[in-house]
C-alpha positions in Angstrom: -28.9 -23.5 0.7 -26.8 -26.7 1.0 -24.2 -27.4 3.1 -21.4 -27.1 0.3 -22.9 -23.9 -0.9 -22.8 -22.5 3.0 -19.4 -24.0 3.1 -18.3 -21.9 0.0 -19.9 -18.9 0.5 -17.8 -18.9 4.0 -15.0 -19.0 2.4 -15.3 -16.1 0.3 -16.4 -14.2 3.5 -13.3 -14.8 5.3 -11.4 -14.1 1.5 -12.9 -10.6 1.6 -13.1 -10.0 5.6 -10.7 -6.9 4.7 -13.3 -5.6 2.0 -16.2 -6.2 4.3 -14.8 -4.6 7.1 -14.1 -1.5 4.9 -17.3 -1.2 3.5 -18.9 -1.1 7.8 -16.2 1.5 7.9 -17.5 3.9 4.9 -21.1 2.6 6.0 -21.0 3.9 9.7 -18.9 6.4 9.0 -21.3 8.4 6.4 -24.6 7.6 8.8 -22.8 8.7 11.7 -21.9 12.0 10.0 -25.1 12.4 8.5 -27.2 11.9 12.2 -24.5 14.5 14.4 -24.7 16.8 11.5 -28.5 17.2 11.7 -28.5 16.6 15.2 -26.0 20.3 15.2 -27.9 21.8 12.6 -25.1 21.9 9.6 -26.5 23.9 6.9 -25.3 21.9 4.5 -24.4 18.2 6.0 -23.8 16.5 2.6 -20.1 18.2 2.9 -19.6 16.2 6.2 -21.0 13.3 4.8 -18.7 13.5 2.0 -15.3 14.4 3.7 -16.7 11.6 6.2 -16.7 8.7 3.6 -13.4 10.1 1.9 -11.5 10.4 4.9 -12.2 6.7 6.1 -9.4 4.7 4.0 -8.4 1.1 4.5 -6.1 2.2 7.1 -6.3 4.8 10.1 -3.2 5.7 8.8 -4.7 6.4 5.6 -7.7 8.1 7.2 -5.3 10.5 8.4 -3.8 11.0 5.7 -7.0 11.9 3.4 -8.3 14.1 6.2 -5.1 16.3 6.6 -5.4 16.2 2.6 -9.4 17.0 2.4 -8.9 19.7 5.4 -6.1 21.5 3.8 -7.7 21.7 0.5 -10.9 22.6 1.6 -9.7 25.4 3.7 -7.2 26.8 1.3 -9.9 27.0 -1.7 -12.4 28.4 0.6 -10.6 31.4 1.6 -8.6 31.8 -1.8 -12.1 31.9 -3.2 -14.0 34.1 -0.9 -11.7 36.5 -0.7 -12.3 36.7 -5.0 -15.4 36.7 -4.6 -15.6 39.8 -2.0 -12.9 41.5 -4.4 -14.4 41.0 -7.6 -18.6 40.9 -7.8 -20.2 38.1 -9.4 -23.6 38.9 -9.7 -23.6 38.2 -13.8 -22.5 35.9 -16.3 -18.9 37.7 -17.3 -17.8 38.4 -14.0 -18.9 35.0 -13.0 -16.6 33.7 -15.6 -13.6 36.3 -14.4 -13.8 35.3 -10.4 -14.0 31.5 -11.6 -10.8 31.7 -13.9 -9.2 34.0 -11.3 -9.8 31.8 -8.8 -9.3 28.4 -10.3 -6.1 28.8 -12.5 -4.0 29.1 -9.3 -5.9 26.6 -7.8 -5.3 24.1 -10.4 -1.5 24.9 -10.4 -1.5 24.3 -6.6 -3.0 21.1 -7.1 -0.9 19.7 -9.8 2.4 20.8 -7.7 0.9 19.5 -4.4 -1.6 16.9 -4.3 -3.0 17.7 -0.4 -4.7 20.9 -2.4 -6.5 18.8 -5.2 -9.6 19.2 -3.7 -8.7 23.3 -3.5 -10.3 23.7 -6.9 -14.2 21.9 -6.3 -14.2 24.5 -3.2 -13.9 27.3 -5.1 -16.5 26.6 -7.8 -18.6 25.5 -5.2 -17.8 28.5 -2.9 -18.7 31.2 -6.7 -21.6 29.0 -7.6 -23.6 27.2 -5.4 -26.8 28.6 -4.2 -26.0 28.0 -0.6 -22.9 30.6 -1.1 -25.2 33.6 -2.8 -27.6 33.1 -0.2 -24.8 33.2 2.5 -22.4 34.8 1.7 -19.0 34.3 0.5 -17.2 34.4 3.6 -19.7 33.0 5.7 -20.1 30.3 3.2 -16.2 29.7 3.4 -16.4 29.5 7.0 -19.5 26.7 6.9 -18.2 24.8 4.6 -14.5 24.6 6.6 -16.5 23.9 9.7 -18.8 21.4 8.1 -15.2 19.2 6.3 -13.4 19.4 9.6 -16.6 17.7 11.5 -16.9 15.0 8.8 -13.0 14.4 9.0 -13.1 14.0 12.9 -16.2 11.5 12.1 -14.1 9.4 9.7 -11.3 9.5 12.1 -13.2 8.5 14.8 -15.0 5.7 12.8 -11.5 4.2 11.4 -10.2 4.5 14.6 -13.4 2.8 17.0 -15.1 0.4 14.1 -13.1 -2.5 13.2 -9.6 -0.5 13.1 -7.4 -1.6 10.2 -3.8 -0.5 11.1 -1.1 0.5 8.4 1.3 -2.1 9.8 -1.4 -5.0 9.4 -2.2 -4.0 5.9 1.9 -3.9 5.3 2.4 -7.5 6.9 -0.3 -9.1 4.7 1.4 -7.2 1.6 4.6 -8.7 2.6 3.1 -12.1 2.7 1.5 -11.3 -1.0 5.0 -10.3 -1.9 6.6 -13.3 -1.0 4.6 -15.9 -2.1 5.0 -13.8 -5.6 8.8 -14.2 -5.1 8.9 -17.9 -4.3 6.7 -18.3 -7.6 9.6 -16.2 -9.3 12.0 -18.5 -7.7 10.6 -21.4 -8.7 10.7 -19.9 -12.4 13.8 -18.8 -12.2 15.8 -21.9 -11.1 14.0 -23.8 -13.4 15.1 -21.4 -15.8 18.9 -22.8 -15.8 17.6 -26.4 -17.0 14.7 -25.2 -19.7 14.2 -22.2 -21.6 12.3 -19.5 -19.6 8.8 -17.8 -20.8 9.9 -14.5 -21.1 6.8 -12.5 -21.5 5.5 -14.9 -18.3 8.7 -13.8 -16.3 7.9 -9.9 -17.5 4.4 -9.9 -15.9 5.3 -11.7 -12.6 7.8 -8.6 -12.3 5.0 -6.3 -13.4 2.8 -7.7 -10.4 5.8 -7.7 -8.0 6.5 -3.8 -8.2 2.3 -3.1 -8.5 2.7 -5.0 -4.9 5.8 -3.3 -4.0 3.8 0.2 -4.3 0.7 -0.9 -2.4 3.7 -1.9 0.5 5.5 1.3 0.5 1.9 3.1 0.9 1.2 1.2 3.5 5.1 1.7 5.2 4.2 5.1 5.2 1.1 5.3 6.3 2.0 2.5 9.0 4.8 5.3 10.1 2.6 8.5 10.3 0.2 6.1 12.5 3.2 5.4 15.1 4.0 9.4 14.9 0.9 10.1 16.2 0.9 7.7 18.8 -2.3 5.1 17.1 -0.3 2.5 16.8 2.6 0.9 19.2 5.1 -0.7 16.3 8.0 0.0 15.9 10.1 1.4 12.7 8.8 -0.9 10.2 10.6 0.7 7.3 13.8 -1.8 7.4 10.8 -4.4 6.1 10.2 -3.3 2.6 14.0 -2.5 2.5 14.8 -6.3 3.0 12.0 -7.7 0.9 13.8 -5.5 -2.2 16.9 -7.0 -1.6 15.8 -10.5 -1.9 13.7 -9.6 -4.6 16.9 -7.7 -6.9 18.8 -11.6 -5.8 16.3 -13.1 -7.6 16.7 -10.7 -10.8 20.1 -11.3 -10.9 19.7 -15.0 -10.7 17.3 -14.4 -13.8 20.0 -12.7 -15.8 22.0 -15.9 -15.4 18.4 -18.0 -16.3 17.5 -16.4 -19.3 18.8 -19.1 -21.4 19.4 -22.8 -19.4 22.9 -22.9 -18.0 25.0 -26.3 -19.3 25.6 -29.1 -17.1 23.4 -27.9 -14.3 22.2 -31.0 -12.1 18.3 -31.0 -12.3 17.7 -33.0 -9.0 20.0 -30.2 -6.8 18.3 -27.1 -8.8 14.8 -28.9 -7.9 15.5 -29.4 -3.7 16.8 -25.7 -3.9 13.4 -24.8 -5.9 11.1 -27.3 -2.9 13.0 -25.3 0.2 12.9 -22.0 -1.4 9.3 -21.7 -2.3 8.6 -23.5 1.2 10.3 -21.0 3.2 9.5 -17.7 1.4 5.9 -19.0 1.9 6.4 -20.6 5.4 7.9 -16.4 6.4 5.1 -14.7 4.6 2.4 -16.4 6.7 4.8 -15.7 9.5 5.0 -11.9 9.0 0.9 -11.9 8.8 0.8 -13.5 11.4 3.5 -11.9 13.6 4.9 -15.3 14.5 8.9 -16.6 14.6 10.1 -17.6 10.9 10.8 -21.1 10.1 13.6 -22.7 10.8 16.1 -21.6 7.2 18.8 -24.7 7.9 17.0 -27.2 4.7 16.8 -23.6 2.4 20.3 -22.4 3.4 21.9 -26.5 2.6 20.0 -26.5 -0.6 21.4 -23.3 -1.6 24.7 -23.9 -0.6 24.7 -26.7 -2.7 23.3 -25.5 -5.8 26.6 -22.5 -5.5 28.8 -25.3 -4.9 27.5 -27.2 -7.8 27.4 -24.2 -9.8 31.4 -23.1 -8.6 32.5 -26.6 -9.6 31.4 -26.7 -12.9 33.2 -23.7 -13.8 35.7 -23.3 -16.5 33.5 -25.1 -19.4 33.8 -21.5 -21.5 34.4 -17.9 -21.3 30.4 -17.1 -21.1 29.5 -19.9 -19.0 31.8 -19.3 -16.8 31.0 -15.5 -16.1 26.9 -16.8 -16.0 28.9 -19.2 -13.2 29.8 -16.6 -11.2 27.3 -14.1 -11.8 24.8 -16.7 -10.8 27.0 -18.2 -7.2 27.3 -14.5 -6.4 23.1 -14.3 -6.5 22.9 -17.3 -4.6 24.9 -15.8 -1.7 23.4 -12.4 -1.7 19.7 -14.6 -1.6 21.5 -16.5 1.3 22.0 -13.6 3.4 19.3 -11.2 2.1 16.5 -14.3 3.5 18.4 -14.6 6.5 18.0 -10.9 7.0 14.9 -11.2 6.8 14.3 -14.1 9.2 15.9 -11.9 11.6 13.0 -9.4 10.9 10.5 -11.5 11.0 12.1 -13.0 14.6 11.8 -9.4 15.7 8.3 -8.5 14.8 7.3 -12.0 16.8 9.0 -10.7 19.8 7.4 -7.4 20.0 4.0 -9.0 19.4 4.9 -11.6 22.2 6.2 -8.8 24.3 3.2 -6.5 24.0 0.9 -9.7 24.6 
């Protein structure tokens, strides 16, 4: 292998050291289920291998999350479905059909209205009609098969928690840091948008990424927040994060309203310094958020913006449309002002507490 291909092939390493470390995760975490649940003697260890490699998420908040869900589930369609199977006797085809639509119909609705019971409904047909259950029993089966979820879910917990631990709030940080070098693409776009006509279906699908990335941020807010509940992880409230990120992100959508269509008389050389120090912060705080490290300095983005709403405010008064764009468009620029600064200030405090717990 030469040197350049070595060199490349280290990059993409470091690229997908989050996919890498996920796939040790789900690696170690179904061996280690499958050893302890031969070494006990689990009648059936598949289950814990299962609920093992299901439980362990890209998070530990997530982990916990999927084994509440896969414990619940299992539990409530073991016993909804051995207690059908004791009531009603199953021993041929028709009444094999009957306990399986008895059992499954309210199984299914439960699932549907709450998604911790969606696994509710494998249980049960596993519970009527696997072989291990006729030869067991269908309570003893329910109990085993309880027992044998709740030891793979305290393997994948233990596994998300011990082998290369990926926390909630570093999976939010790096989505913030997505986010914003998203937004300072927007801005760029947008700006430019008051001196030359805007590619509207190019504008649409940046926004369609932005919100798929918003979601995969909220997921992580919450499961970065059911972590510090139970005491795994020592951040504080991280929920004011995503809160601020939306508000500079709804600045920039107004700002597009005004730069659907280029604005007259708009100087190109003030709209392209608030374009350089707008893109060069947003980035400059995303790598400071995934890193937990004070923001840069906002003094160059704040003059650059002040100036392009000064220039904008001036040149008021040309028409009645223009001059409501005007305004629309110096209001944005102060909302972006103090929405960034906002979250500077964030950014400032996530830096302390790392410094503090350092």
């Amino acid at each position: 292998m030469t040197a350049r291909n070595s060199f490349d092939l280290f990059r993409w390493l470091r690229r997908r050291r989050a996919e890498l470390q996920f796939g040790i995760r789900i690696t170690v975490a179904g061996l280690a289920a499958f050893v302890l649940a031969e070494l006990v003697s689990l009648p059936q260890s598949y289950w814990a291998v299962f609920t093992a490699v299901l439980v362990t998420q890209a998070s530990v908040g997530g982990s916990l999350t999927a084994a509440r869900d896969r414990l619940v589930g299992t539990l409530g369609g073991a016993a909804y479905s051995a207690l059908i199977a004791v009531l009603i006797p199953h021993t041929e085809p028709v009444s094999i059909a009957v306990a399986l639509a008895i059992s499954l119909a309210p199984l299914a609705v439960l699932a549907a209205i709450n998604p911790v019971f969606r696994v509710a409904p494998v249980t049960a047909v596993i519970i009527l009609l696997g072989t291990a259950g006729v030869q067991e029993g269908p309570v003893l089966a329910a109990l085993l098969r309880t027992l044998e979820v709740t030891f793979g879910g305290l393997v994948g917990l233990a596994v998300s928690v011990l082998v290369l631990p990926k926390r909630g709030s570093a999976v939010m940080f790096e989505t913030a840091g997505r986010i914003l070098a998203l937004l300072a693409s927007l801005m760029d776009d947008l700006l430019n948008g008051l001196l030359v006509q805007l590619d509207a279906p190019a504008i649409s699908r940046q926004h369609e990424i932005i919100q798929l990335v918003f979601d995969k941020m909220e997921t992580a807010a919450v499961e970065a927040e059911r972590e510090r509940r139970t005491f795994l992880s020592v951040h504080e409230d991280l929920a004011p994060l995503p809160r601020t990120l939306r508000r500079v992100y709804h600045d920039l959508v107004l700002a597009g309203r005004v730069a659907a269509r280029p604005l007259a008389g708009t100087d190109a050389m003030i709209v392209a310094r608030a374009v350089e120090k707008g893109r060069g912060f947003l980035n400059g705080i995303g790598a400071s958020l995934a890193r937990r490290e004070p923001p840069p300095a906002m003094d160059a983005l704040n003059d650059a913006l002040r100036a392009l709403a000064e220039h904008v405010e001036t040149a008021r008064g040309t028409n009645g449309d223009e001059s409501g764009r005007r305004a629309v468009l110096d209001f944005a620029l102060e909302q972006l002002q103090r929405d960034i600064g906002d979250l500077a200030a964030r950014a400032q405090e996530f830096a302390h507490e790392q410094t503090t717990k350092k």
